[in-house]
N, C-alpha and C positions, 0 to 999 in steps of 0.2 A: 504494500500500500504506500510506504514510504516513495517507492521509484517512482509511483505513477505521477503523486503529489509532485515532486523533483520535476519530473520530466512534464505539468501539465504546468508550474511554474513557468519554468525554464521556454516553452510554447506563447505564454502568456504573454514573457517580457521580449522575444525576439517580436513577438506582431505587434505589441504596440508601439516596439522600438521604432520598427519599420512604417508603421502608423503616424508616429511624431515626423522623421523624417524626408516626410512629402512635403513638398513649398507650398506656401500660402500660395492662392491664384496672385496672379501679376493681372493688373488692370490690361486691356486691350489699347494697343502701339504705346505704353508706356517704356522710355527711355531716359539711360544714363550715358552722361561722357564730359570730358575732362574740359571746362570753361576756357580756359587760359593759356593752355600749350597746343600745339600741334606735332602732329608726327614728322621726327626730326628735328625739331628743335634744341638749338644748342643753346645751354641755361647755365649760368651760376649757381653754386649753393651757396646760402642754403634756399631750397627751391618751394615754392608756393605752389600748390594745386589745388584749384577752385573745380569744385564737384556740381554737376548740371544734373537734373532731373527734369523730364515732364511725363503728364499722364499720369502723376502719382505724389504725394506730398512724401514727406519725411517726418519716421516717428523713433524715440530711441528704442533701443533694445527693451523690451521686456513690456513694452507696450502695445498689445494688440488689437488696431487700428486696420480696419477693410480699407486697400488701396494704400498704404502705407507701407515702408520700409527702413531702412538704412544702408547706410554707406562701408565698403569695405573695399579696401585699398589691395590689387595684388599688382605685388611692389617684385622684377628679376624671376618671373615664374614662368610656368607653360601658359598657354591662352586658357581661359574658362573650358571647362569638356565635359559630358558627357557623365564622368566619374564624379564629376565637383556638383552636381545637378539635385543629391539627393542627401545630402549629409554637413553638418554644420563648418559653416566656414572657420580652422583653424586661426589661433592667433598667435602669430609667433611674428620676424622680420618679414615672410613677405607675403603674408594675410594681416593686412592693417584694420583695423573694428575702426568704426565711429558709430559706434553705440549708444552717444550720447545725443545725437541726431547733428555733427557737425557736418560742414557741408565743404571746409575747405581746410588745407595741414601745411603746414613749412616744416620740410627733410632734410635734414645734414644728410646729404648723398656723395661720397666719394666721385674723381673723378673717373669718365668716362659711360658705358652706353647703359640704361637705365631702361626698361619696361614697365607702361603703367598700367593697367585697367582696371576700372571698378564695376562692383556687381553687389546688385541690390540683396539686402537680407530680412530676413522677416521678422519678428518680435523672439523668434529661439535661433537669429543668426544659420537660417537655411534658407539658401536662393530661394526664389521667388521660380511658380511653375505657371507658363515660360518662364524660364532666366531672362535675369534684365541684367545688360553687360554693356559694358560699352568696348567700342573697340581698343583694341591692344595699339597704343603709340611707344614708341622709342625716343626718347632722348636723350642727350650727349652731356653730358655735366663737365664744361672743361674747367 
């Protein structure tokens, strides 16, 4: 009886795992992308990135608001995929949170070539379903 218990647990918290980690819906043609820089652009540090949204307002972390999200910075990584679609956005150097619902950050960034894009996150920091990403720019920090 014990195993069954174990193992109807064990059932229990993979599905509702998998249950938490689907994205809140994304509003329809809601978009983010970086206000200030263009792809390629060569910048001084320490660098300024102003965050743009439309078709959706901004709410922090832990507040959950229909149509609303926040800001998360991937800072030197691969593009947004497929893998990153169902599962809470890490925070470490290059999953940046603004959880607090900010909307733009100044980076001590080392010189040379730098990847930005942000992707919207929901009130438990999981994309939004569709993802709302903006496109991945490069720039040069000389």
């Amino acid at each position: 009886m014990r195993r069954i218990s174990a193992a109807t647990a064990a059932l229990f918290t993979l599905i509702s795992t998998a249950a938490l980690a689907q994205g809140t819906p994304s509003p329809d043609g809601a978009e983010v992308y970086i206000v200030n820089l263009d792809d390629g652009a060569a910048v001084q540090s320490p660098v300024t990135i102003v965050f743009g949204m439309r078709g959706m307002g901004v709410a922090p972390a832990g507040v959950e608001m229909e149509g609303t999200g926040h800001h998360h910075l991937f800072l030197n990584r691969a593009p947004f995929g497929e893998a990153d679609a169902a599962v809470n956005i890490p925070a470490d150097d290059n999953h940046i949170h603004f959880g607090g619902g900010q909307t733009e950050v100044t980076l001590e960034l080392p010189a040379g070539e730098h990847t930005l894009q942000l992707v919207t996150g929901d009130h438990n920091h999981i994309p939004h379903d569709p993802p709302v990403v903006s496109e991945v720019i490069t720039i040069t920090v000389e």
